[in-house]
N, C-alpha and C positions, 0 to 999 in steps of 0.2 A: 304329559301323562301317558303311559301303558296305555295300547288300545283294549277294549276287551272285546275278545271273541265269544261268539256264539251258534251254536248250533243251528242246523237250518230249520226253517220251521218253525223257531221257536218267537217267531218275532210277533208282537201286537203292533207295534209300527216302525213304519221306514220312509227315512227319507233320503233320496241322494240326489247331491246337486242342485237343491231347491233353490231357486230365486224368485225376488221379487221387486220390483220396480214400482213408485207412482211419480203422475208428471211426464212432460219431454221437454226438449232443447235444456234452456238454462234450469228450468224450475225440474228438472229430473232427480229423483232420490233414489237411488237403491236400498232399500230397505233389507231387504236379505239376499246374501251372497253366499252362496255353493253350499247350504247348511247340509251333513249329513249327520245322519240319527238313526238310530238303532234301539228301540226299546222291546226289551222282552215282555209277555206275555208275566204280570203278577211281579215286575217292578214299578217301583214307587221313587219318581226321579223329580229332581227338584230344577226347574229352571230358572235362573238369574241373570240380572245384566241390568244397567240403570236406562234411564229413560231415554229411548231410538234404540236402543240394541237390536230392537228385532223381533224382541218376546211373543207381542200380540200378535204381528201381523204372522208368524210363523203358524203361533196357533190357530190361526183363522184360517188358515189355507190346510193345517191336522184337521181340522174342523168340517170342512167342505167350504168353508165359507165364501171364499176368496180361492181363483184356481192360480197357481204358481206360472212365472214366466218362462220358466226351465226346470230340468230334473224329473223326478219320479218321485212320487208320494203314494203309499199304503198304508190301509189301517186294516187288522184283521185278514190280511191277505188281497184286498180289494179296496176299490176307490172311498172313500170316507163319506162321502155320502149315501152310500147303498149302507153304510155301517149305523149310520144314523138312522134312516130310514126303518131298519131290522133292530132300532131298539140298542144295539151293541155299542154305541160310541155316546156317549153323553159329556155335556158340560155346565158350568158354572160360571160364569161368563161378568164382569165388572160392565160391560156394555149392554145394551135391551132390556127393556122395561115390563113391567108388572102391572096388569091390571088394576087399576089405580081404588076401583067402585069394587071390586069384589074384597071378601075378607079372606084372610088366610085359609081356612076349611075349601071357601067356594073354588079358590085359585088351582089348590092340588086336585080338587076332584073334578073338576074342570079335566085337567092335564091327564088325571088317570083315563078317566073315561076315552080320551082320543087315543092313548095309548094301549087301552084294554086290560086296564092291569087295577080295576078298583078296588082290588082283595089286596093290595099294598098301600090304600092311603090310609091305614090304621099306624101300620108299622114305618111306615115314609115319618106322618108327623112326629112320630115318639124319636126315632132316630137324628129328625134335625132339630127337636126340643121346640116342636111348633103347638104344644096339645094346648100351654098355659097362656098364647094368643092365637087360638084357632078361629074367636069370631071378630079379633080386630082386624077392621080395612086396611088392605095394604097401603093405601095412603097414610095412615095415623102409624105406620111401622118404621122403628128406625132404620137408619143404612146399616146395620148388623143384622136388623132381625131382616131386613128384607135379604138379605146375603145368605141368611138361611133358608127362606123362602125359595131360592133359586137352588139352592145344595139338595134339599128337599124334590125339585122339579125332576132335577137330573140324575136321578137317584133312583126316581120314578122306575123306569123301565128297567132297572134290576142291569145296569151296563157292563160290558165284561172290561173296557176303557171308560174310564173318568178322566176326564181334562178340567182343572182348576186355574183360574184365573185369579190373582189377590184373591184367594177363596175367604180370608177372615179379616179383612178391611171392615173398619166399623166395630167389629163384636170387640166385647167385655174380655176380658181377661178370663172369665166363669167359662163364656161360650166359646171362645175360642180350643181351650182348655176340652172341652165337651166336642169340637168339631172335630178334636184331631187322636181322642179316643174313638171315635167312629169309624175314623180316617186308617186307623191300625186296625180296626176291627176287618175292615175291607180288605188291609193288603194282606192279612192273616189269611183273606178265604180266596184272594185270587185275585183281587181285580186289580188292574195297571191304573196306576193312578200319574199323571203329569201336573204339577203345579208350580205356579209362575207365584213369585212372591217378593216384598220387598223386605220382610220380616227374616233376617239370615239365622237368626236362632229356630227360624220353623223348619228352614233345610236343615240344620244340624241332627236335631230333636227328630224329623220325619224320615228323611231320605236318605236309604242308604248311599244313590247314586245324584250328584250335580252336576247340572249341563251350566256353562256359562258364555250368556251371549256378548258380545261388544259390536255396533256398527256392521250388524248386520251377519257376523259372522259366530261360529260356536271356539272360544280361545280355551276351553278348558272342557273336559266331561273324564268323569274318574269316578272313585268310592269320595261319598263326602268326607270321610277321616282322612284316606292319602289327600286330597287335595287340599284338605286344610294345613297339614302335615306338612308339603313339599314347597309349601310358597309362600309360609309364614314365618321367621328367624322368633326363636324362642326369647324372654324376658328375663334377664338374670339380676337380683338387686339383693341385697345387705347390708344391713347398717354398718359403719365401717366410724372408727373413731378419729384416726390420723391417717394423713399423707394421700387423702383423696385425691388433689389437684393430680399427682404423678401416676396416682393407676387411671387415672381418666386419660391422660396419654396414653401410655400403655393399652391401655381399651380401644382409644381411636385411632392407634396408628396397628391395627390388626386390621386388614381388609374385610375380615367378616364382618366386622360392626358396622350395624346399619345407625345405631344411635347410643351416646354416655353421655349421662345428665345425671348431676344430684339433683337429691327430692328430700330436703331436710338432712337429716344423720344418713340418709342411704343414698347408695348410689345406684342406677340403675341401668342396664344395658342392654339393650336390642341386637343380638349375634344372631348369626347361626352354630356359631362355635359355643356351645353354653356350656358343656364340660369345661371347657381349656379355661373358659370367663370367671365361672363360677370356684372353679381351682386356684387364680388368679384374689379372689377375691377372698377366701378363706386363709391365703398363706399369705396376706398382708393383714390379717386380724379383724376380717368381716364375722359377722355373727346374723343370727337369725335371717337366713340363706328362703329366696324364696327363685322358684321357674317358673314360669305360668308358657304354657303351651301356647300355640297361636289359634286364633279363633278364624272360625271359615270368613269373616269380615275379614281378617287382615290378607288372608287369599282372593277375596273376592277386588279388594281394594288394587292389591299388588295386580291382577289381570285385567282391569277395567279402567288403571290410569292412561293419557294418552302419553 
């Protein structure tokens, strides 16, 4: 991918050279290796990678949580926990728990009050869709609604960085739907939002820009459309009436094709060549001609196999 540049100044966060290790001698992991990141101030970047990539433990050291073995990390211009601290870094976190005895009202006003901001738990609940169980115990809440509970927390302090972790694990279809109109509403007025997800239609649909972890390392960060775009070979198929078997050679002894298979009366092909395929398949009496573009899975797929 194209690096992209950016103006000085203008960064909500950085990282260069981040590592991290747990363990020594034989039971040693490295967990993250030389991660560098660049996020502007009022980007909405989507981070993926399957399970060890890196994801959480990255963001727990964005976090303050966890302090890195090497490199340099900022948030805001200054160390991530002074960011925290001043209100300005918040998150949403799949890890730490919720007051099990209080009920959803007692929980945010709780959080407001330490943070001093009680003139926002009116507009907090209505935002995460907390008003219609405001007096159920967070124990009696589901793993969606208590995901809201948390989106709700971190929201709190009005942060100029949001960091999301599986932010909609759990929720309904309805809520999900509802989190991530909120989620646009935010990046419309400014605020950087980062979120880890295993749902690839949420990076699609949310994020202009995808970072993508593997083993600790970042193998891909672009616009989510080029990188869907550059690493996915388009789908070219046709119902075709005769002499299938010999354009299916013809198909497979092209080097672009990654795969030709009939599927009934059609035939269907995985190129990157989809003009030259597609041309192929019409001047031997194909009909009802379909392309389907590659999806950010088949990108995410193609950079996270070993």
């Amino acid at each position: 991918m194209d690096e992209t540049t950016h103006p000085a100044g203008d960064a909500a966060i950085e990282l260069a050279g981040i590592t991290r290790h747990f363990g020594s001698g034989d039971r040693r992991v490295q967990a993250v290796r030389g991660v560098d990141l660049r996020v502007k101030r009022g980007e909405v970047v989507a981070l993926l990678g399957p399970n060890g990539a890196g994801k959480t433990t990255t963001l727990d050291m964005l976090l303050g949580l966890s302090d890195p073995d090497g490199g340099r990390l900022s948030v805001l211009g200054g160390p991530p926990r002074r960011a925290v601290a001043a209100g300005r870094l918040a998150a949403a976190l799949q890890t730490g728990g919720l007051l099990a005895d209080l009920t959803v009202a007692e929980t945010i006003r709780v959080m407001a009050s330490l943070f001093r901001v009680t003139a926002r738990v009116g507009e907090v609940m209505e935002r995460a869709d907390l008003e219609r169980i405001a007096r159920r115990r967070v124990s009696k809440c589901s793993g969606g609604e208590q995901q809201r509970v948390k989106f709700a927390l971190a929201i709190l302090p009005d942060p100029d960085v949001l960091v999301l972790d599986e932010p909609t694990t759990g929720m309904d279809v309805t809520a999900r739907r509802r989190f991530w109109e909120v989620m646009r509403e935010d990046a419309r007025a400014g605020r950087t939002i980062v979120f880890a997800t295993h749902y690839l239609e949420e990076a699609e649909q949310f994020a202009p820009r995808t970072v993508v972890m593997n083993h600790g390392q970042v193998v891909a960060d672009g616009a989510t459309a080029q990188l869907r775009a550059s690493l996915g070979a388009r789908t070219v198929s046709a119902a075709v009436a005769t002499g299938r078997d010999e354009i299916l050679r013809q198909l497979r002894a092209d080097e672009r094709t990654s795969a030709a298979r009939e599927e009934g009366e059609r035939l269907v092909v995985r190129t990157s060549a989809s003009d030259e395929a597609a041309a192929l398949l019409l001047s031997r009496g194909g009909h009802d001609l379909e392309v389907t573009a590659p999806t950010l899975e088949d990108a995410f797929t193609t950079l996270t196999e070993d």
